[in-house]
C-alpha positions as CSV (number, residue, x, y, z in Angstrom):
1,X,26.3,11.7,1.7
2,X,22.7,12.0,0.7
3,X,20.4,9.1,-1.0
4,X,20.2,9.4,-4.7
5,X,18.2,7.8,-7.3
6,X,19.1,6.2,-11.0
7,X,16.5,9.1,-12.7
8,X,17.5,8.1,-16.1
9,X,16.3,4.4,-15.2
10,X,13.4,5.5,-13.0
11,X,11.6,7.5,-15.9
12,X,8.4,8.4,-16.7
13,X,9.2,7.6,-20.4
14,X,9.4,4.2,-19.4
15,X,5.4,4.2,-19.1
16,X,4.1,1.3,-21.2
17,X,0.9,1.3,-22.1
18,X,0.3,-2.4,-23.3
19,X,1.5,-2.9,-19.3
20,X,-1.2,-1.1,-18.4
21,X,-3.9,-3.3,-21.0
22,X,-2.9,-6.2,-19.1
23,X,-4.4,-4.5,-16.1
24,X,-7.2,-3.6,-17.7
25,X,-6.8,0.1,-17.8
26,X,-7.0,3.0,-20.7
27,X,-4.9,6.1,-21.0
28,X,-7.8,7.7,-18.8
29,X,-7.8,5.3,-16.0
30,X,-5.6,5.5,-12.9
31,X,-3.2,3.0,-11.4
32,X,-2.6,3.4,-7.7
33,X,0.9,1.8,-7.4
34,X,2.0,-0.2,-3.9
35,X,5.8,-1.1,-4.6
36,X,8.2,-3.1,-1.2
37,X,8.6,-6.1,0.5
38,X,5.1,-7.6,1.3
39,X,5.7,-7.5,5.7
40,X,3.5,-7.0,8.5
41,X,5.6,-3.8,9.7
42,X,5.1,-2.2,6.4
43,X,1.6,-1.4,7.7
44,X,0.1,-2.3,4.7
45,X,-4.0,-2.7,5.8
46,X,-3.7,1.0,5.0
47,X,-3.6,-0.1,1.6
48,X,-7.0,-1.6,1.5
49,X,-8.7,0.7,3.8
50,X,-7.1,3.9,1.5
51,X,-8.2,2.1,-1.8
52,X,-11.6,1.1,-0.9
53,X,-12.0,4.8,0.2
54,X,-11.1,6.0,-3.2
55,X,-13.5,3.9,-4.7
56,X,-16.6,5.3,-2.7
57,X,-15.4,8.8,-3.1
58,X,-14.7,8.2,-7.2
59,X,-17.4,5.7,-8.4
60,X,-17.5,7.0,-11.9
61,X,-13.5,6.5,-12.2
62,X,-12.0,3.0,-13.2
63,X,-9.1,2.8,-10.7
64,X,-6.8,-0.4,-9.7
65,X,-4.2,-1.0,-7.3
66,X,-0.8,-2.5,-8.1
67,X,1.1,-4.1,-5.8
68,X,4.6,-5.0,-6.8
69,X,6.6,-7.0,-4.4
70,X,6.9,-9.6,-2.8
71,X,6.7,-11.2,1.3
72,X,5.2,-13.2,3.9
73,X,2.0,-10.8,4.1
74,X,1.1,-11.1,0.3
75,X,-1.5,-14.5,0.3
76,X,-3.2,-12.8,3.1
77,X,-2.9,-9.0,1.6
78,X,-4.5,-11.2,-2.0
79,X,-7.2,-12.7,0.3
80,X,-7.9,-8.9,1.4
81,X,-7.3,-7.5,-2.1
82,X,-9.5,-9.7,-4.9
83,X,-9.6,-7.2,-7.2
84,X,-6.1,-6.1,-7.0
85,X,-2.6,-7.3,-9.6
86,X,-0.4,-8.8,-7.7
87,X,3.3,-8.4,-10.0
88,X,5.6,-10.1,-7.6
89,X,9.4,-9.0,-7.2
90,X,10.6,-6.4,-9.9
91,X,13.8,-5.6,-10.9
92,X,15.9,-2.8,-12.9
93,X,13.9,-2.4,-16.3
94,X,11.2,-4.3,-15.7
95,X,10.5,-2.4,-11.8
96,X,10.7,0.7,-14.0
97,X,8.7,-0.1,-16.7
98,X,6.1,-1.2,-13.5
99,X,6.9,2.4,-11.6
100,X,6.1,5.0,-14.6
101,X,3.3,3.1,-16.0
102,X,1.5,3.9,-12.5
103,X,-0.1,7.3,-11.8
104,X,-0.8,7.5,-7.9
105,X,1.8,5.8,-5.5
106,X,0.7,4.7,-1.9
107,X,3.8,4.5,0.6
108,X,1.6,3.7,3.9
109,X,4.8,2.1,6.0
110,X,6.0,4.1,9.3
111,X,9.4,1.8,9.5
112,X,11.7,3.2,7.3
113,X,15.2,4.7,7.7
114,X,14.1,6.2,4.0
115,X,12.3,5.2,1.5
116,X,14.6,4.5,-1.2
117,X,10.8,3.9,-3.0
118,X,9.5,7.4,-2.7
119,X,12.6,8.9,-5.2
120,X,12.0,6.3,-7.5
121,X,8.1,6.7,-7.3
122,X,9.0,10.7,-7.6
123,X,11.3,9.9,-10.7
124,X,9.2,7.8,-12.5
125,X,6.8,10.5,-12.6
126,X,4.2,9.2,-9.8
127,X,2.3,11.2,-7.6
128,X,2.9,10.0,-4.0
129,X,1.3,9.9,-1.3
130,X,3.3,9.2,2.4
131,X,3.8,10.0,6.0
132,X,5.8,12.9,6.4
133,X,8.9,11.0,7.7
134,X,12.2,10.0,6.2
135,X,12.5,10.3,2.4
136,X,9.1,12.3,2.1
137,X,10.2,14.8,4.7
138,X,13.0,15.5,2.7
139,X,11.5,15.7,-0.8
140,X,8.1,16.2,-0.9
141,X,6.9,19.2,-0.8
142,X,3.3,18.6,0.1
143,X,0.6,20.0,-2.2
144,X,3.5,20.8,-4.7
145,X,5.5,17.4,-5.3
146,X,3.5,15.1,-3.5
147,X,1.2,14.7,-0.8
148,X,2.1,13.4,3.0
149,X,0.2,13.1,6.3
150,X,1.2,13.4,9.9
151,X,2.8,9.6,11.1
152,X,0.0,7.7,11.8
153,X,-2.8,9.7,10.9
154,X,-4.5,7.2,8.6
155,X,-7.7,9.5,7.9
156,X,-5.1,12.4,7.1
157,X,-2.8,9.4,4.4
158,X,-6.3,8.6,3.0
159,X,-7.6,12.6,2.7
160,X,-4.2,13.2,1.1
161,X,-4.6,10.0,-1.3
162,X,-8.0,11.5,-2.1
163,X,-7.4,15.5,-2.9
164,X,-4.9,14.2,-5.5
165,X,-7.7,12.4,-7.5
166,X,-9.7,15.4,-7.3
167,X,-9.1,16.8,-10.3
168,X,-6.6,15.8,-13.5
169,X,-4.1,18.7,-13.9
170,X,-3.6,18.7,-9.7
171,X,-2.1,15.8,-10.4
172,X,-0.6,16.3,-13.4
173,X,1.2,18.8,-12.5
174,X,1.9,17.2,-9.0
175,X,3.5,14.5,-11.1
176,X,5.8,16.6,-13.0
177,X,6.6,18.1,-10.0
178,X,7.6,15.3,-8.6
179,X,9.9,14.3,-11.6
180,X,11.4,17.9,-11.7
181,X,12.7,17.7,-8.1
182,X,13.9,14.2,-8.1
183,X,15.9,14.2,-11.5
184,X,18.1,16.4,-9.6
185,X,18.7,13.6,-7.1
186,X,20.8,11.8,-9.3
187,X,24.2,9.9,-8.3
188,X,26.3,12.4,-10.3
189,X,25.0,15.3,-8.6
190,X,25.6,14.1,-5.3
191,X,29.0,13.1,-5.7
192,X,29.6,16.4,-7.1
193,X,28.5,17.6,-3.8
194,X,30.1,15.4,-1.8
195,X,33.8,16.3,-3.5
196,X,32.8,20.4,-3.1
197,X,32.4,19.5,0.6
198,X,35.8,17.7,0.1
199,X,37.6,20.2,-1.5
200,X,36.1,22.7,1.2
201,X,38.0,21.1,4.0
């Protein structure tokens, strides 16, 4: 039975700009979006290292991370992180409203079974950046839906994280994209599926 995603709550129509105010950015300005439990293993030093390399390579661009979530890493990720927004634990409306007012999404963790994240990242309307691994291997469609690098290959994450800043309607269109392919992830879809293979046997 394959993972599925809520794409009517995950939606980029849930993008609320006065959100965005209170992080101190415009409609021009870009929101790179961290969303998970805040945990050593979610190897998330790749968040500051991938950040402070978009700020070098983009000087003239107002950017900001958003870290949504919650763990025993997050004092020390803060301490690492000054500038960053630190949200804390979302949930149902409000982690939506979070999701589609973001417009990059960094998913830098090599542990998962999944990725439950990445569909509602894709869903939301984000364009996401991961290892090619677990959900991104299945639904990302580098260059086209998203961007991934080879597990492990930090320079490759933070090249990827880059060439989608490069220019505004790469990832524009990356985004919708992205929200294309995973609105047809939904639950009633699947189970669709799953009673065809039913009926089939």
């Amino acid at each position: 039975l394959s993972r599925g995603v809520d794409s009517q709550l995950f939606h980029p129509a849930r993008r609320d700009n006065a959100l965005r105010g209170q992080w101190g950015l415009g409609n021009e300005d870009i929101a790179i979006v961290h969303v998970g439990r805040l945990a050593p293993e979610k190897n998330l030093g790749l968040l500051k290292r991938c950040f402070d390399g978009l700020q070098a390579t983009y000087p003239q661009r107002r950017l900001k991370l958003i870290v949504v979530g919650d763990g025993p890493q997050r004092e020390a990720l803060a301490k690492a992180l000054p500038n960053a927004i630190f949200c804390g634990a979302q949930r149902g409306e409000e982690l939506a409203r979070h999701y589609a007012s973001g417009d990059l999404f960094l998913f830098p963790s090599l542990t998962e079974t999944f990725g439950n994240v990445v569909l509602e990242a894709m869903a939301s309307g984000l364009g996401v950046v991961a290892y090619d691994q677990a959900a991104a291997t299945q639904h990302i469609r580098h260059g086209y839906s998203g961007a991934v690098a080879m597990p492990g290959d930090e320079d490759g994450f933070c090249d990827a994280a880059s060439w989608l800043l490069e220019e505004h309607e790469l990832l524009r269109r990356v985004r919708l994209n992205a929200r294309q392919h995973a609105s047809r992830q939904g639950w009633p879809a699947i189970i669709e599926q799953f009673e065809r293979q039913l009926r089939g046997v």
